[in-house]
C-alpha positions as CSV (number, residue, x, y, z in Angstrom):
1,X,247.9,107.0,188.9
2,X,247.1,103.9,187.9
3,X,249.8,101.7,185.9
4,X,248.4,100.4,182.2
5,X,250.1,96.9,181.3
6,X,250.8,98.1,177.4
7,X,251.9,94.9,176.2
8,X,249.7,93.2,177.8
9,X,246.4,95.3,176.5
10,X,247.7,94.8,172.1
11,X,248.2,91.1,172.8
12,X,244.4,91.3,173.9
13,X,243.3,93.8,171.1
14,X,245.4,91.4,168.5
15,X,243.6,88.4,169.8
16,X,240.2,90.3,169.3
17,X,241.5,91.6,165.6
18,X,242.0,87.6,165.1
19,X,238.9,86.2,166.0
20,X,236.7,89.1,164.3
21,X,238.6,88.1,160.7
22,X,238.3,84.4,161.2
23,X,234.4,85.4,162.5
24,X,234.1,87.4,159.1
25,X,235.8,84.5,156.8
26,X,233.2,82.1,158.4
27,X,230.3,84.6,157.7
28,X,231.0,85.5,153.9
29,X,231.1,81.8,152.9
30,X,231.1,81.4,148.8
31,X,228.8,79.0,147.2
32,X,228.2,78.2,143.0
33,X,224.8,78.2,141.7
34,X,224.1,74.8,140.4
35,X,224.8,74.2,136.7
36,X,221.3,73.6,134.2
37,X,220.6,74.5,131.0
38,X,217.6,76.3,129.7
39,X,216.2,77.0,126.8
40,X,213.4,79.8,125.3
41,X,211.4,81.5,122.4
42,X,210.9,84.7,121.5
43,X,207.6,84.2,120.2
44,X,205.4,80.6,118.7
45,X,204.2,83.3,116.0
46,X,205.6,85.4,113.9
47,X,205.6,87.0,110.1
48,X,207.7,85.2,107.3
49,X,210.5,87.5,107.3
50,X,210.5,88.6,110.8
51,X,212.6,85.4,112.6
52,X,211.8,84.0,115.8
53,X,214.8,84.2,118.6
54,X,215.6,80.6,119.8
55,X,217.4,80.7,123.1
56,X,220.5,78.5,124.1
57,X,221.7,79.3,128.0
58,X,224.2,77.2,129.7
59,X,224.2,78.2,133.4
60,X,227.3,77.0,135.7
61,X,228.8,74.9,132.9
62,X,232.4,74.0,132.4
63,X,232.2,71.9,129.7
64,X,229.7,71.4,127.0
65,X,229.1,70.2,123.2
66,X,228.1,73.4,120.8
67,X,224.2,72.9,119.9
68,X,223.3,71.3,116.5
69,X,220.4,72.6,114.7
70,X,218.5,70.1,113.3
71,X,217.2,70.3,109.7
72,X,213.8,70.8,108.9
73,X,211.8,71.7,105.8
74,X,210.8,75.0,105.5
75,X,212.4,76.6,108.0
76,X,215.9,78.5,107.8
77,X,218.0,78.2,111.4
78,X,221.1,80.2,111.3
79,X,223.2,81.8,114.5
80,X,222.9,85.4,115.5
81,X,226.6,85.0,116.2
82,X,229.0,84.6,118.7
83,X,227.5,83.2,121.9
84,X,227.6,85.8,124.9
85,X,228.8,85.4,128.3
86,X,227.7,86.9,131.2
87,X,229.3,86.5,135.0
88,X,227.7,88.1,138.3
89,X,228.4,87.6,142.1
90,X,225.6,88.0,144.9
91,X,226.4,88.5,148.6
92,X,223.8,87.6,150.3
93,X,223.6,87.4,154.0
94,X,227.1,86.9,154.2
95,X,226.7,84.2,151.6
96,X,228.8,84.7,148.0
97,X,227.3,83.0,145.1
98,X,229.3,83.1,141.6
99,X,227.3,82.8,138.3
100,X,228.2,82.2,135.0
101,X,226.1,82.1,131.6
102,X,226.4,81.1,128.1
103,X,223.7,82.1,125.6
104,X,223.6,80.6,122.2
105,X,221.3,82.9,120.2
106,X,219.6,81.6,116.9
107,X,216.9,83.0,114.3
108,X,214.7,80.9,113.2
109,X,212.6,82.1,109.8
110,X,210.1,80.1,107.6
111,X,209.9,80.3,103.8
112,X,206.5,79.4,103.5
113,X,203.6,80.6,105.9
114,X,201.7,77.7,107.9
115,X,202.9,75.7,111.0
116,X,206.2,74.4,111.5
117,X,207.3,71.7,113.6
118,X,210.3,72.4,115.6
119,X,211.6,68.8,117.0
120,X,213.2,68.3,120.3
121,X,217.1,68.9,120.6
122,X,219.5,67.6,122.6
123,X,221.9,69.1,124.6
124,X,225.3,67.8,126.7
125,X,226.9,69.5,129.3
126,X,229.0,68.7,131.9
127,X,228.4,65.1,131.2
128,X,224.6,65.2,131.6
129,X,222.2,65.4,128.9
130,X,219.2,68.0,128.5
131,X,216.2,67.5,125.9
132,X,214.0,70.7,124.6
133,X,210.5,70.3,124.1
134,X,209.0,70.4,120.8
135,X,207.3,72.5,119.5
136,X,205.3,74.4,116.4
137,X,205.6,77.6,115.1
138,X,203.5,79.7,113.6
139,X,204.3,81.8,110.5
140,X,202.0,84.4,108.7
141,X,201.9,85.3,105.5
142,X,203.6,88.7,105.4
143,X,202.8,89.2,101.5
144,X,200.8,92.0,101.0
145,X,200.3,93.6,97.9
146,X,197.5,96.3,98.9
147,X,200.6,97.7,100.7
148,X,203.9,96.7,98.9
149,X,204.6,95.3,95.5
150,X,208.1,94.4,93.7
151,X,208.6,94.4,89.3
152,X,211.2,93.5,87.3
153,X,210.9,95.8,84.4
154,X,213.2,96.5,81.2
155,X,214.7,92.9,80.8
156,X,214.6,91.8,77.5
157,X,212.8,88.9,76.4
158,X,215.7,86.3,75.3
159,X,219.5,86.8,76.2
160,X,222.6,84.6,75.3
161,X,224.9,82.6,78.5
162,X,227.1,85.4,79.4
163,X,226.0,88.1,78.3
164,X,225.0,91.0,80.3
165,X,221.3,92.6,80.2
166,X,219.4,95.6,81.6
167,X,216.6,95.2,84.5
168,X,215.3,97.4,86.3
169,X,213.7,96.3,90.2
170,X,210.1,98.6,90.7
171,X,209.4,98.6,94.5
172,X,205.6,99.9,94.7
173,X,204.5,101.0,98.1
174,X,201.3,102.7,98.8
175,X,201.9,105.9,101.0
176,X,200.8,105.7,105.2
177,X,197.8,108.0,106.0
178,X,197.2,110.1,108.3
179,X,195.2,113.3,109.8
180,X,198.0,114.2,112.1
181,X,200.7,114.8,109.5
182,X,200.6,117.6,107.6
183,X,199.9,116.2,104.1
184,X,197.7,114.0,105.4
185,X,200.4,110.8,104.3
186,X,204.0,110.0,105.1
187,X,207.0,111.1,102.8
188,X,208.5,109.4,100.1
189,X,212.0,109.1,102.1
190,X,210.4,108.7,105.1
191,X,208.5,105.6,104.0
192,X,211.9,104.1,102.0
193,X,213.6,104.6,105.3
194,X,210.5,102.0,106.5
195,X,212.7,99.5,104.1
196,X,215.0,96.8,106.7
197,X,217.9,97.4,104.0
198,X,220.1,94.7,105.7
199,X,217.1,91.7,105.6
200,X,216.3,92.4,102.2
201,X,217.4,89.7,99.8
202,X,218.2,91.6,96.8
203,X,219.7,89.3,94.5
204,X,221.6,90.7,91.8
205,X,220.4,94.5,92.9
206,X,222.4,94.2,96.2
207,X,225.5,96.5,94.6
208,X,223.2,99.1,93.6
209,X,221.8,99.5,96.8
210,X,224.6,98.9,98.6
211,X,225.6,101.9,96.5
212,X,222.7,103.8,97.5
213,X,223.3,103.2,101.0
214,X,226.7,104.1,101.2
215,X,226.1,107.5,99.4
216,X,222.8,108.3,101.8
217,X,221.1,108.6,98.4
218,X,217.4,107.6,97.5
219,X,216.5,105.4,95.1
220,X,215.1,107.2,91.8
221,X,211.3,108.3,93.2
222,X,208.1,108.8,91.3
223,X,204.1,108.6,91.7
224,X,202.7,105.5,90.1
225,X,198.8,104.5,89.3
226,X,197.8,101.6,91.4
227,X,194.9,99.7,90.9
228,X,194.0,98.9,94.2
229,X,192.3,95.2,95.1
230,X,188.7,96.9,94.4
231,X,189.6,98.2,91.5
232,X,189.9,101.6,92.1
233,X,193.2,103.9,91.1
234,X,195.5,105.0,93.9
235,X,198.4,106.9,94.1
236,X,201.5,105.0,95.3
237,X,205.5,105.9,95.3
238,X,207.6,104.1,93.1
239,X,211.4,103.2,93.9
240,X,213.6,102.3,90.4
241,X,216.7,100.4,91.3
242,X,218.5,99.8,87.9
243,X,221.5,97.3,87.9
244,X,223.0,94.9,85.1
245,X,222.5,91.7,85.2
246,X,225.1,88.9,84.2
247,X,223.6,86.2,82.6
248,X,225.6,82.9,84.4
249,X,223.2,80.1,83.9
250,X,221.2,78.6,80.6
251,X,217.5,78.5,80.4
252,X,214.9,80.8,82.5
253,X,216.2,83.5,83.9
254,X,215.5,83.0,87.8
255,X,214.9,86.5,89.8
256,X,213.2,84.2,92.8
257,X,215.4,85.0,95.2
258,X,214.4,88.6,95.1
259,X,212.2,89.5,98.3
260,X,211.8,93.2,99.4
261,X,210.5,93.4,103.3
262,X,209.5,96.8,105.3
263,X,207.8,97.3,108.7
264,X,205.2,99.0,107.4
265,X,203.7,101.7,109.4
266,X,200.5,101.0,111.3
267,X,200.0,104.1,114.0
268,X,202.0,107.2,114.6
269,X,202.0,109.5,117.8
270,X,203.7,112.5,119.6
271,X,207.1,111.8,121.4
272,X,210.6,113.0,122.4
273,X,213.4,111.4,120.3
274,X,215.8,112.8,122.4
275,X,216.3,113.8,126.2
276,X,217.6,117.4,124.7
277,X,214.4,118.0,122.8
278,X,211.8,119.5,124.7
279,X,209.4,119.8,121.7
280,X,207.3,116.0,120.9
281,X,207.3,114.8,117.2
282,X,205.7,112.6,115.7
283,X,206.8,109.1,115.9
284,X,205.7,105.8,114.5
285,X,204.8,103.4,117.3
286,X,203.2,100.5,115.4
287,X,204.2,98.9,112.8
288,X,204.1,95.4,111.4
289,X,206.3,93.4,108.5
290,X,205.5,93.6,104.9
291,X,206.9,91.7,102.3
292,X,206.5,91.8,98.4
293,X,208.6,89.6,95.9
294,X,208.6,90.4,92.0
295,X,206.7,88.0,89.6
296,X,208.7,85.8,87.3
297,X,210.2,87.3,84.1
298,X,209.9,85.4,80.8
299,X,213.2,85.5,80.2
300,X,215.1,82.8,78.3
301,X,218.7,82.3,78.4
302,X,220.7,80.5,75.8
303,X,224.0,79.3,75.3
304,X,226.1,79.8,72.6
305,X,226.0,77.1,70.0
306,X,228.9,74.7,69.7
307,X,229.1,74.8,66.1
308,X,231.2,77.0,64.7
309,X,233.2,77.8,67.8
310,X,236.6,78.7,67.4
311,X,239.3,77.0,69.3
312,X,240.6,80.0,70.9
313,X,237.2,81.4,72.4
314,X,237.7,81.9,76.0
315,X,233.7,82.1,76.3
316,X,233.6,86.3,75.3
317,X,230.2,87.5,74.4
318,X,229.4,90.9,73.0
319,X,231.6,93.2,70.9
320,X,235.0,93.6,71.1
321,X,238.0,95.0,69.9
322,X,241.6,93.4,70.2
323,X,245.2,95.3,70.0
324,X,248.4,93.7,70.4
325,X,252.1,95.5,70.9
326,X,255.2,93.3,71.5
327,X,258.4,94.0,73.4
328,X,261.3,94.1,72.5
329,X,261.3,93.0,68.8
330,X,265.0,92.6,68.1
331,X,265.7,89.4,70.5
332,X,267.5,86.1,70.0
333,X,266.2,82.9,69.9
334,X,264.2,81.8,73.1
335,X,264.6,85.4,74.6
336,X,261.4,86.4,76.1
337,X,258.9,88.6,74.5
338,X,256.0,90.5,76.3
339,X,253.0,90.7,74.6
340,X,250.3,93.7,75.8
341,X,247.0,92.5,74.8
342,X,244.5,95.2,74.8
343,X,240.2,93.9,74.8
344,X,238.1,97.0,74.6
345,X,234.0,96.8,74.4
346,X,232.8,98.3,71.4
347,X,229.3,96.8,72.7
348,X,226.3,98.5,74.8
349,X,229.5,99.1,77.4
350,X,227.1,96.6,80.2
351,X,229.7,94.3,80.0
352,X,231.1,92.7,83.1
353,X,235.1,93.3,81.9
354,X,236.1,91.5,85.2
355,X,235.2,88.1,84.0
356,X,236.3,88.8,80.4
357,X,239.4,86.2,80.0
358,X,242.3,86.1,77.6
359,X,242.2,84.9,74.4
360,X,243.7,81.2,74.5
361,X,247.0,81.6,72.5
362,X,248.4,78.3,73.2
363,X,245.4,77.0,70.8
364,X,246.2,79.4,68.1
365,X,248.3,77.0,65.7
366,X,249.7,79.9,63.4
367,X,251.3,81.1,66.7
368,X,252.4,77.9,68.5
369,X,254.5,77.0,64.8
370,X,256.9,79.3,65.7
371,X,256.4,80.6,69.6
372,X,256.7,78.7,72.6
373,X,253.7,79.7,74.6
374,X,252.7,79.4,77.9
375,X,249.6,77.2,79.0
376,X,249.0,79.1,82.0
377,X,246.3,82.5,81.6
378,X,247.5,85.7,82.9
379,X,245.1,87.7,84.6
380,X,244.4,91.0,83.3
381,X,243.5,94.8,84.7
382,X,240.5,96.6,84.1
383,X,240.8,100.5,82.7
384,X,237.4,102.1,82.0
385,X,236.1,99.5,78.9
386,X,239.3,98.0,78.2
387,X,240.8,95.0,80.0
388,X,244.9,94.5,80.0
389,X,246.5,91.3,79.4
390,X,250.5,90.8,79.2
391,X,251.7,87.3,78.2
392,X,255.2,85.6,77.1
393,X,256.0,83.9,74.2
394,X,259.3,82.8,73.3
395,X,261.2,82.4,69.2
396,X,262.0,79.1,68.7
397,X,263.8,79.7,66.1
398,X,265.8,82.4,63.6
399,X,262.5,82.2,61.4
400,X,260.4,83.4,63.8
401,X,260.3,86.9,61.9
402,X,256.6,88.1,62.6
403,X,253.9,87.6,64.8
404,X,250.9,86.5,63.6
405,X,247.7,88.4,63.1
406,X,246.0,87.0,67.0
407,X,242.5,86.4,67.0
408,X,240.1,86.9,69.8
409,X,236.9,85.4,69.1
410,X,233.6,86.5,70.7
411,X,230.0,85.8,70.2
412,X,227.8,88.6,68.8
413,X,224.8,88.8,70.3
414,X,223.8,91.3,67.6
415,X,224.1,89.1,64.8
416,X,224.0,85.3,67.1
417,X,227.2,84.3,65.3
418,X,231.1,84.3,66.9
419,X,233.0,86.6,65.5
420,X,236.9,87.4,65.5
421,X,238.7,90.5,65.8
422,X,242.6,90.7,65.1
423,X,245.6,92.3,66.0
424,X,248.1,93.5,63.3
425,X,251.2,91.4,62.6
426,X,254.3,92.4,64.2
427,X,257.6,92.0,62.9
428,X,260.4,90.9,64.5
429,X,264.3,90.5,64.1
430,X,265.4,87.6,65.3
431,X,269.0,86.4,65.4
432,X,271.0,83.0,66.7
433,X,272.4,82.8,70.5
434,X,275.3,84.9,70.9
435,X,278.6,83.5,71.5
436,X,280.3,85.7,74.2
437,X,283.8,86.1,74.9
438,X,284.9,85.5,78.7
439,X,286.9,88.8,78.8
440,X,283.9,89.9,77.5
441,X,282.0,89.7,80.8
442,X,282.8,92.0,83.8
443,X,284.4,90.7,86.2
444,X,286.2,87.7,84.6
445,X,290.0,87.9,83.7
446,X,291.3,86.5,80.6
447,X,293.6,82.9,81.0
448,X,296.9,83.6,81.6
449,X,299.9,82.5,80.0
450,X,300.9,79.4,80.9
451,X,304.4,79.9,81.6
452,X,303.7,81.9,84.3
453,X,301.0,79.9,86.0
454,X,301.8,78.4,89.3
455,X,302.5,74.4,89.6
456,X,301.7,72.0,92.0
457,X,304.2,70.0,94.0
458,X,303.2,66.8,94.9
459,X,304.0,66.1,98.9
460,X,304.5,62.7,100.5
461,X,302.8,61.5,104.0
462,X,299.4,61.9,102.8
463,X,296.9,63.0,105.1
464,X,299.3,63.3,107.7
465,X,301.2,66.0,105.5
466,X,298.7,68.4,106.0
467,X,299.6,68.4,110.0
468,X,303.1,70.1,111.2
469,X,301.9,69.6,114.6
470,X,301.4,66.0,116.4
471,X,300.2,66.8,119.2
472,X,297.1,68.4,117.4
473,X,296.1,64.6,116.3
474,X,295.9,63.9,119.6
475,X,294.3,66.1,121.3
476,X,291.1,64.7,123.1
477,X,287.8,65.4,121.4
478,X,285.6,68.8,122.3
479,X,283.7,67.7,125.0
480,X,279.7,68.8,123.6
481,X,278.2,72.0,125.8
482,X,275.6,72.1,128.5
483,X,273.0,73.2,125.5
484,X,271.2,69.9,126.7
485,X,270.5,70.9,130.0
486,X,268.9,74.3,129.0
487,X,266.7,72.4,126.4
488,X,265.6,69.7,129.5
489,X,264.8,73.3,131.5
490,X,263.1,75.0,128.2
491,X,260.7,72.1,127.6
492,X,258.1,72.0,130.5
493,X,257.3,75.5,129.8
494,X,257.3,75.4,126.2
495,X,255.3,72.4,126.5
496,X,252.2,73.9,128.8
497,X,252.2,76.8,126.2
498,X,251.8,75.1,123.3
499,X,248.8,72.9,125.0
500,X,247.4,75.8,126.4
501,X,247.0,77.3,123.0
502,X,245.7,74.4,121.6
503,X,243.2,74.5,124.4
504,X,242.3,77.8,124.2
505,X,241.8,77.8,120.0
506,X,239.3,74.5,120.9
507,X,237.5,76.4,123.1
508,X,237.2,79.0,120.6
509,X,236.0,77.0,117.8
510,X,233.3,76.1,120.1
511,X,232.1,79.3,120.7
512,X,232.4,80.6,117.1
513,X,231.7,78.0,114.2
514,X,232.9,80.3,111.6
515,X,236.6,79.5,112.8
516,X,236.4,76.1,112.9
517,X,234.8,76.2,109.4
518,X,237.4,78.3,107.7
519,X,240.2,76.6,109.1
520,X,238.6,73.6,107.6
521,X,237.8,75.0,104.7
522,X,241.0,74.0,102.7
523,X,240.9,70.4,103.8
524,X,237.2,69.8,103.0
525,X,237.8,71.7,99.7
526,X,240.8,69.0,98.7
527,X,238.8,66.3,99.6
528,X,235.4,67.1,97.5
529,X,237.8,67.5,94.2
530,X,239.3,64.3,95.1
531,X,235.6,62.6,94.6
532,X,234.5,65.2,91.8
533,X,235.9,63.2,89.3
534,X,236.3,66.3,87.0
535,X,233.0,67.4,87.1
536,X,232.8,70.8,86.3
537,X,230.1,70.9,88.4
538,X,230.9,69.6,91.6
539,X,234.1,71.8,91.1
540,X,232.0,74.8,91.2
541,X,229.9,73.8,93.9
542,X,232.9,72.6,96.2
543,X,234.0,76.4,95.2
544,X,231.4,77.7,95.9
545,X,231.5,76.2,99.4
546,X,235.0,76.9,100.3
547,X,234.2,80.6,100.0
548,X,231.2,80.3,102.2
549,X,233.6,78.2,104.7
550,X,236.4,80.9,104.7
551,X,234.1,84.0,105.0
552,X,231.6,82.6,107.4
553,X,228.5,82.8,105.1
554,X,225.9,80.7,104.9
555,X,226.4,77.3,104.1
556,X,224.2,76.4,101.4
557,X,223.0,78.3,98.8
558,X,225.7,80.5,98.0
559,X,225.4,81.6,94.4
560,X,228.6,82.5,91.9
561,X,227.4,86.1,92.2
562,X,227.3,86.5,96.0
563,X,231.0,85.1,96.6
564,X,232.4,87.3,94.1
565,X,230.3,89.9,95.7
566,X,231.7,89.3,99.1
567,X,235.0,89.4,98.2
568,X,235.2,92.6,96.4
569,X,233.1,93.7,99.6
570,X,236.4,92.8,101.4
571,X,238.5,94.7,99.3
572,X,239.7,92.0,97.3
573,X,238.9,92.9,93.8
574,X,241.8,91.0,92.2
575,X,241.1,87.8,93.5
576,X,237.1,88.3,93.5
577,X,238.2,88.6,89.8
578,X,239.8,85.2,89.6
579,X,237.6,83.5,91.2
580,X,234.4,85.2,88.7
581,X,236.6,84.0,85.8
582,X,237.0,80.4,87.2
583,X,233.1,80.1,88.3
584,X,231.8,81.3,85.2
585,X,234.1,78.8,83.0
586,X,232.8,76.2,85.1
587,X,229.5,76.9,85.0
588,X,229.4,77.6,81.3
589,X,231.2,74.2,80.7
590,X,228.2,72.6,83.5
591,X,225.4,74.2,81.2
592,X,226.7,74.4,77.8
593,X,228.3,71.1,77.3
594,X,232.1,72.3,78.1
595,X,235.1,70.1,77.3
596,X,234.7,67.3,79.3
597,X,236.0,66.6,82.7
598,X,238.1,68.8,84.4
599,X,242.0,68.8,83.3
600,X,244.9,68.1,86.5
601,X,246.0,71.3,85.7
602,X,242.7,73.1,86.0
603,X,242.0,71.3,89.0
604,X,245.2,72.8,90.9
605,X,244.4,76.2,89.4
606,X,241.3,75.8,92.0
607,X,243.4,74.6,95.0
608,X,246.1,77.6,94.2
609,X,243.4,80.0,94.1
610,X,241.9,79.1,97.4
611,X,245.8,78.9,98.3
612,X,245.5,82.5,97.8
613,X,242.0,83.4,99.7
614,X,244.1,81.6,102.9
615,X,247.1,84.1,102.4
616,X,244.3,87.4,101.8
617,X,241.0,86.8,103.8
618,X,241.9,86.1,107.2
């Protein structure tokens, strides 16, 4: 038998175990792709309404500049959001390649049909610089009214500045035809469900059908008589959508920004919707945009005169009615007393309470003679048609026995005068401060006799009295701890984490905007009422701003409506509340004439209101 050298036969198979790794690691060799950036359209035509995709991809990049849009008339460029990322690896013939892509994503719409010429861009990256082509696109007219048509019906000819009016927004669409459906034309619900809900702009309509969508529900649905471009009648469906408007701004009433848009149905045909369903239905598998926007209404706005205006009118219009209650009513002099201030509509109930404001007592002069009021305005809850205000007022004296009939003035619209309603008097019993006896108040002893308090006894020596021991003035100081050297061990790593998280949140603000605009937002806020110079005006506007900033809306544009909108569309009612009550002053003061320039103390009420967006809206 022949002898096997064991330890000589694994040294060879270890040596051959060796060189196949090493033979392997030289095989599956990794490589990057190189780094470029490209750039692409969805389309060069399109519908207005129905935005072209502009592509953004930065391949292999470790550092770059976010893209800036540029700014050209007529078109609206807006992101799609937050940029995606997207890593692969390839192994190919032993050879690894990594990639690595970021895709900015924008939509690019035009407001008027025609060519539009997109300009070059530049881009940076990785220390290079990339240019785009330019180029024009195309826009069709997507206005159609032999298919689609919007109305604005029921508003009344003339309104006054904050008031609140019926309208009513008709959406006319004639019905899809034909032979293979069993009527012969598409459903009434199945046509609305044609509607893009979400790229609608619907102006001061958008919580009613916001509403409506929530609920699943249809809008109210009718047959109308069309007359048709040849002027023949044809039956069409009719959607009602009724909302109340508020009426925030003097002069024509403006329903432009009001656009309804549908993909209209063009061709249907027999399909599976689902895997599970054997049976083919009846699809639609053309289709093509639609859009319809209401004519102007003829309605004119007015503010309420000057003359005549009371001093305490907090800029109320309708009818109201006002109750007061006071407690307590037997207090002493500069004790605190809580007015409940009760506004109830005794008008046509449209009334927007959560704008309605407070009646302005520190104006009222009967009041102020005897009260010390406050200047600030307390913010009130809504209960059905009544809004609840409390408020302060302190005696200022022992002949502060009543309070005063309060009025809260209003303009009626019914009669285009202001108007006053007032609470009862209230009588009070009011008495001088109390003088209070110490053993009166628990927990403090009476003085003692003084024969039995305890004396002092002078003692000589000083400071060195208060030492029996001399050896404790010379003991050797406390020689300080080693906390030193655990704060020289703590502080490299403490160190690298706070950098990295400053790192890590720029990096973020690149790829989101919205971040880096609404951690902004306070900053640029302070700095446009520092230039305002009290304009009411430029107040509201740098508002108006600050709310688009901190939600991530759209920058410009941003009516009063839609950021009290989104707000109570984030569940904050309260403060969508407050900041309704602020706009509308402003804006009433802008178009009406107002008081002037803006006071310091309205002017922080702004900056502690968006105090409070920071704490709420994150």
């Amino acid at each position: 038998m022949r002898h096997v050298n064991t330890h000589t036969a694994h040294r060879h198979s270890l040596t051959t175990l060796v060189a196949g790794i090493c033979l392997l690691l030289g095989w599956l060799t990794t490589s990057a792709a190189a780094s470029t950036v490209k750039h692409g359209l969805s389309a060069t035509t399109s519908w207005v309404g129905s935005p072209i995709v502009l592509s953004l991809v930065f391949e292999n990049i470790t550092d770059h500049q976010q893209p800036v849009m540029p700014n050209v008339p007529g078109l609206h460029i807006t992101s799609s959001g937050t940029p995606s990322r997207m890593s692969s690896v390839q192994i190919i013939n032993g050879r690894r390649t990594e990639e690595a892509t970021l895709t900015y994503r924008y939509l690019i719409d035009a407001a008027t049909p025609g060519p539009h010429a997109l300009p070059a861009m530049t881009l940076h990256a990785d220390d290079k610089t990339y240019s785009t082509e330019p180029v024009v696109l195309t826009f069709l007219s997507s206005d159609d009214d032999n298919l689609l048509r919007a109305e604005i019906q029921d508003v009344p000819s003339h309104g006054w500045l904050g008031d609140t009016v019926p309208a009513t927004l008709r959406i006319l669409m004639k019905p899809f035809k034909n032979s293979q459906i069993r009527d012969g034309v598409l459903s009434a619900s199945d046509m609305w469900r044609q509607v893009q809900i979400e790229t609608c702009r619907w102006g001061p309509f958008l919580e009613s059908v916001t509403t409506l969508q929530t609920g699943n529900r249809f809008p109210k649905i009718s047959i109308a008589q069309v007359e048709n471009a040849a002027g023949e009648m044809e039956r069409w469906y009719a959607y009602d959508i009724e909302a109340d408007l508020p009426l925030l701004h003097a002069g024509k009433l403006d329903l432009s920004d009001i656009m309804v848009r549908m993909n209209y149905p063009m061709q249907i045909g027999r399909g599976r919707t689902s895997f599970f369903d054997p049976i083919p239905s009846l699809t639609i598998t053309q289709s093509r945009p639609v859009t319809a926007r209401p004519t102007d209404v003829q309605t004119l706005v007015d503010a309420p005169p000057s003359q005549g205006q009371p001093d305490t009118w907090a800029g109320a219009v309708g009818q109201y009615a006002f109750d007061v209650t006071a407690n307590p009513t037997d207090v002493v002099v500069g004790e605190p007393i809580t007015l409940t201030m009760r506004i109830t509509d005794r008008g046509n109930g449209r009334g927007d309470l959560d704008l309605l404001q407070s009646p302005k007592l520190e104006r009222d002069k009967s009041l102020t003679k005897h009260f010390r009021v406050p200047d600030e305005r307390p913010g009130g809850v809504v209960s059905g048609n009544t809004k609840i205000f409390t408020q302060t007022i302190r005696p200022t004296s022992v002949e502060s026995t009543v309070i005063p009939a309060i009025p809260f003035a209003f303009f009626n619209t019914q009669t285009g005068s202001y108007d006053a309603s007032l609470s009862r008097p209230i009588p009070l019993s009011v008495t001088s401060a109390k003088h209070v006896d110490a053993s009166a108040v628990a927990g403090v002893l009476p003085a003692t006799d003084s024969s039995t308090q305890t004396e002092l006894t002078a003692v000589r020596g000083g400071l060195l009295a208060n030492y029996t021991d001399p050896d404790m003035l010379l003991a050797p100081p406390v020689q300080p701890g080693a906390w030193w050297f655990v704060l020289i061990l703590l502080f490299p790593p403490v160190g690298f984490a706070v950098l990295a998280g400053f790192q890590q949140r720029r990096s973020a603000d690149r790829d989101d905007p919205r971040r880096g605009r609404a951690r902004k937002a306070g900053k640029i806020l302070a700095s446009k009422l520092e230039v305002s110079g009290g304009s009411p005006e430029a107040a509201a506007t740098a508002l108006r701003g600050y709310v688009a900033d901190r939600l991530g809306l759209p920058a410009g544009g941003l009516t009063s409506d839609e950021a009290v909108q989104a707000l109570r569309h984030r569940g904050q009612k309260e403060l969508a509340e407050d900041l309704g009550t602020l706009l509308q002053d402003l804006e009433r003061r802008t178009y009406a004439g107002g008081s002037g320039s803006l006071q310091p103390t309205e002017t922080d009420d702004l900056r502690q209101l968006a105090k409070r967006m920071e704490a709420c809206v994150r």
